[in-house]
C-alpha positions, 0 to 999 in steps of 0.5 A: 549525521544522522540518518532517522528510520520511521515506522508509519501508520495512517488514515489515507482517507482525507489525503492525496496520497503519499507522494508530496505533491507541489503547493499542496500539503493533502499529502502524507509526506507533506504533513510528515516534512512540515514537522520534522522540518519545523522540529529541525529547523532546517528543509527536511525530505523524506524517503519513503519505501514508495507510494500510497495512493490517494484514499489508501492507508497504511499500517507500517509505511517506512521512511528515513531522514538525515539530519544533524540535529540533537535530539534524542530518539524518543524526543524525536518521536514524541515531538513529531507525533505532537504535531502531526494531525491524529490520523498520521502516527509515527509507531516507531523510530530507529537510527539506522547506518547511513547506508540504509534506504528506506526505499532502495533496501526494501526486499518485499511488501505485504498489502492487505485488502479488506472485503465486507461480503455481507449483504449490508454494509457494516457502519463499522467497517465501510470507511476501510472495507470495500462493500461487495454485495455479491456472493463470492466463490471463495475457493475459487478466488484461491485458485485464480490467486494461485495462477497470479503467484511467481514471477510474470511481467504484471503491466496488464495488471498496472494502469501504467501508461509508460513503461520506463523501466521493468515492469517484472515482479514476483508475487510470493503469496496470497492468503485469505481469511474469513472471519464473519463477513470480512474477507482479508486477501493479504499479498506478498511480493518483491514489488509493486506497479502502479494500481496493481494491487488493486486490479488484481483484488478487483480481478479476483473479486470479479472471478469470485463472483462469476462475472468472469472467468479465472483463465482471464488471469492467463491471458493478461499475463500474457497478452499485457493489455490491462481492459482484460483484467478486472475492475480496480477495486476502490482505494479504501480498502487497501492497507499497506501492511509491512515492509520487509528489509 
């Protein structure tokens, strides 16, 4: 047996998601299984180390399979990158011990969020880049940034309905970076709920603007109730950018 480690990258824009979704191929992982399995000659699923949402891209998403089939890595590699559409690319593939998990081993994610904060939309960026038309207060956003970092119960920054299982994580950093009118907010933690990402950019963003206060970040982490957060900044924006083992 073999178990198959992938380094993922794509264009979320034209899918519904990462997830595999029942008689709908608009997924990542659907296009990804399709392949591999029509390579393998055999029903293949794969793991992925968690979801992407719907518009959401992906610079290093990982996954693993198990197979028994012959064929060497760099075979493997080529054949799935032949018939995968050209917005999906396997960037680099491994074999791993059959212990690895692409899912439950993960220590920590980075994501990465891109801001256009010039006046105009760039034609270049507006597809991976959330236009805000707004001036932003930087250094103020750095310092509602720094009240999000640590460990907090995050449910009032998630739009999770049910609480099944801890909604706890730890957030070990946020930076940001300016270059021209790109704003990148990079966001590293143990863990992510559904959308939280994306609120607490849109929170943030909101902060930076003056549309609300930072004291806001402090009184969602406390009091858990996700309409006092901020909006939920649009998936085109968001890049899953590595995952850490």
């Amino acid at each position: 047996m073999k178990n198959i480690k992938m380094t993922l990258q794509y264009d979320g824009s034209r899918y519904l998601g990462w997830q595999r979704l029942k008689n709908n191929d608009k997924t990542i992982q659907g296009k990804i299984e399709n392949v591999i399995s029509q390579m393998v000659e055999e029903d293949i699923q794969i793991i992925g180390s968690g979801r992407t949402d719907a518009g959401v891209h992906s610079y290093g998403q990982v996954a693993n399979f198990i197979t028994t089939f012959n064929l060497s890595l760099k075979e493997m590699q080529e054949y799935i990158n032949h018939y995968l559409p050209n917005d999906i690319v396997v960037s680099h593939i491994e074999e791993m011990d059959e212990r690895f998990h692409s899912r439950y081993n993960v220590k920590s994610k980075v994501y990465e969020y891109k801001i256009w904060i010039g006046k105009y939309q760039s034609p270049f960026h507006r597809k991976y880049s959330w236009h805000y038309n707004k001036r932003l207060n930087v250094p103020l956003m750095k310092e509602a940034a720094e009240l999000i970092i640590g460990t907090h119960d995050f449910i009032g920054f998630s739009s999770l309905k049910k609480q099944k299982k801890s909604t706890v994580r730890t957030i070990e950093k946020i930076d940001f970076k300016v270059s021209d009118d790109l704003l990148e907010i990079q966001i590293l933690g143990d863990g992510f709920l559904h959308n939280m990402v994306r609120i607490i950019i849109g929170t943030l963003v909101q902060i930076g603007s003056g549309e609300i206060d930072k004291k806001i970040i402090s009184e969602v982490l406390q009091n858990k109730v996700r309409a006092e957060a901020g909006i939920t900044a649009p998936p085109h924006g968001l890049f899953l950018k590595k995952i850490n083992y």
